[in-house]
N, C-alpha and C positions, 0 to 999 in steps of 0.2 A: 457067823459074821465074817464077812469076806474084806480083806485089809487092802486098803487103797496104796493101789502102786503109783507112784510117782518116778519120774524118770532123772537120773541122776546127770550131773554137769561137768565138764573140768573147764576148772575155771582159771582163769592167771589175773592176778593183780599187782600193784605195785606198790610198794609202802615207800614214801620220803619221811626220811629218819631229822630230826632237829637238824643233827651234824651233819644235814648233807647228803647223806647218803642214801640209796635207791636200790629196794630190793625188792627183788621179783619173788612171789609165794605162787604157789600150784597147789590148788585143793579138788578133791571131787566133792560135791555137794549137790544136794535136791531142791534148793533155793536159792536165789543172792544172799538173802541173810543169815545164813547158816555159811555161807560164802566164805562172806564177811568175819563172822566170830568164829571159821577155822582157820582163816589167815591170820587174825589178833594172836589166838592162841597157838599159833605154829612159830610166831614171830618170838614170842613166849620162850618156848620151848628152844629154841637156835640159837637165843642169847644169853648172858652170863647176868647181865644187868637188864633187867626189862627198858624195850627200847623208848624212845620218845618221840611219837608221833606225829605229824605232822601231815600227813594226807596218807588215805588208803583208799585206792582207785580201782574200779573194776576195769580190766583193759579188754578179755575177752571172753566169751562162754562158748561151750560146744558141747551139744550132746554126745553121750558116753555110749549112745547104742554102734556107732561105725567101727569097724579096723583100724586103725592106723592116726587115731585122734590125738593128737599131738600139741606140744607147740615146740616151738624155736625160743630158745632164753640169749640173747646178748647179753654177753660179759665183758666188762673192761678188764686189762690189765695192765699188772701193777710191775 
């Protein structure tokens, strides 16, 4: 039985937090929806207090087969 290759993503999304706030997540995934639930669960993981959400937006996708696939993250500072 020969196992179905599907072609992996990196993906960037952006989560606005209750308070405001707007944070950029970077996942590789093999679907939006797996996307999705490893951004939930990464946002999870980087906070002390699970956060409160308020939009989780896909901004962009690109396949993982190129060199040099990337993205650029803007940051403010404080």
């Amino acid at each position: 039985m020969a196992l179905e290759q599907t072609e992996s993503y990196l993906y960037k999304l952006e989560a606005t937090l209750e308070d405001g706030r707007l944070l950029t997540v970077v996942v590789v995934a093999n679907s939006d929806e797996r996307a999705f639930r490893s951004a939930e669960n990464n946002l999870l993981r980087h906070t002390v207090v699970p956060p409160k959400l308020t939009e989780l937006s896909l901004v962009e996708k690109k396949p993982l087969g190129r060199q040099g696939v990337g993205y650029v993250v803007e940051t403010s500072r404080f």
